[in-house]
C-alpha positions in Angstrom: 151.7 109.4 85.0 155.5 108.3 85.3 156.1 109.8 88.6 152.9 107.6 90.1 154.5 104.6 88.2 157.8 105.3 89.8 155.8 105.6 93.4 154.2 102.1 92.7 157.2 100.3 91.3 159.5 101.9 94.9 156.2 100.7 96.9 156.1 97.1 95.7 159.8 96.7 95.3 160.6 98.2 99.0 157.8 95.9 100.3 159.8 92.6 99.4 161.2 91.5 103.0 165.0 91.4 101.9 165.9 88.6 103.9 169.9 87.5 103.7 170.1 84.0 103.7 173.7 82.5 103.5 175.4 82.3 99.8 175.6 78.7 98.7 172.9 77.2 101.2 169.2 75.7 100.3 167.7 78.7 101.9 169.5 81.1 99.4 168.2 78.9 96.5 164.7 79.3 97.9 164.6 83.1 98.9 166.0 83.3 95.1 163.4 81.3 93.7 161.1 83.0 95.7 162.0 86.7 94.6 162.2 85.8 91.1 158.6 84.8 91.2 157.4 87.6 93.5 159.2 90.4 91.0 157.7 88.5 88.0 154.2 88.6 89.3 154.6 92.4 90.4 156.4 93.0 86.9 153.1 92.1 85.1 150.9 93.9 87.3 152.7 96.9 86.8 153.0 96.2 82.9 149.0 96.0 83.3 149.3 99.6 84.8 151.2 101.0 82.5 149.5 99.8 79.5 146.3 101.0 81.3 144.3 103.9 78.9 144.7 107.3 79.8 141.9 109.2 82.3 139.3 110.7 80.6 139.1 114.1 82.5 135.8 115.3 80.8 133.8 112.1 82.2 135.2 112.5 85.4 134.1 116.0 85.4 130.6 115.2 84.7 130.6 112.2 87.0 131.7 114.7 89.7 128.9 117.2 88.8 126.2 114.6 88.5 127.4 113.4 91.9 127.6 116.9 93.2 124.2 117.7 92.1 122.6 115.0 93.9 121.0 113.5 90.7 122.2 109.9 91.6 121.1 110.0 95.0 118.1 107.1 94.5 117.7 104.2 96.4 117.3 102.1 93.2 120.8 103.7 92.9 122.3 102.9 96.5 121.1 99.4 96.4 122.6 99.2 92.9 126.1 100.3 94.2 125.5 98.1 97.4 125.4 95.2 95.3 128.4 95.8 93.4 130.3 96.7 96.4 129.7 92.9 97.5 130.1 91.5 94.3 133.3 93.2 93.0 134.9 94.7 96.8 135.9 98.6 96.9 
C-alpha cells in the first residue's frame, strides 16, 4: 500500500505547474500563497487515503464470482446501478 501512496503523492506533487515568479515581487507572494493552499488541500486528501481501511480481499473475491457468474445480471439491477452512476459519477 505505501508504494501506491508514494505513486499518488509523486502524481499530485509533479502535477503543481512550478511556475518561477521573481523573488521579492507580488507575483511570488501569490504563487506562494497559492502552493501553500494547493499542497494543504492535497495533504488532506492524501491523509484521507492513507487513513482509508484496508481491502477486504474475501468480498472482493465473492463480488468477482457473483459477477462472473452472471447472478447480478437483472435489469432491476442495471437500472439500479444506472441510477447511481448519475447520482454519485464513476
Amino acid at each position: 500500500m505505501d508504494n501506491s501512496i508514494d505513486l499518488v503523492s509523486n502524481i499530485v506533487l509533479n502535477s503543481i505547474p512550478n511556475k518561477a515568479a521573481p523573488t521579492g515581487s507580488a507575483d511570488a507572494a501569490d504563487k506562494n500563497d497559492s502552493d501553500t493552499m494547493i499542497h494543504s488541500r492535497f495533504a488532506d486528501l492524501l491523509d484521507r487515503a492513507i487513513a482509508a481501511p484496508e481491502i477486504d480481499q474475501e468480498a472482493v473475491a465473492q463480488a468477482i464470482a457473483i459477477t462472473a457468474n452472471g447472478t447480478l445480471d437483472t435489469p432491476q439491477n442495471t437500472l439500479l446501478a444506472a441510477q447511481n452512476i448519475i447520482i454519485h459519477g464513476i
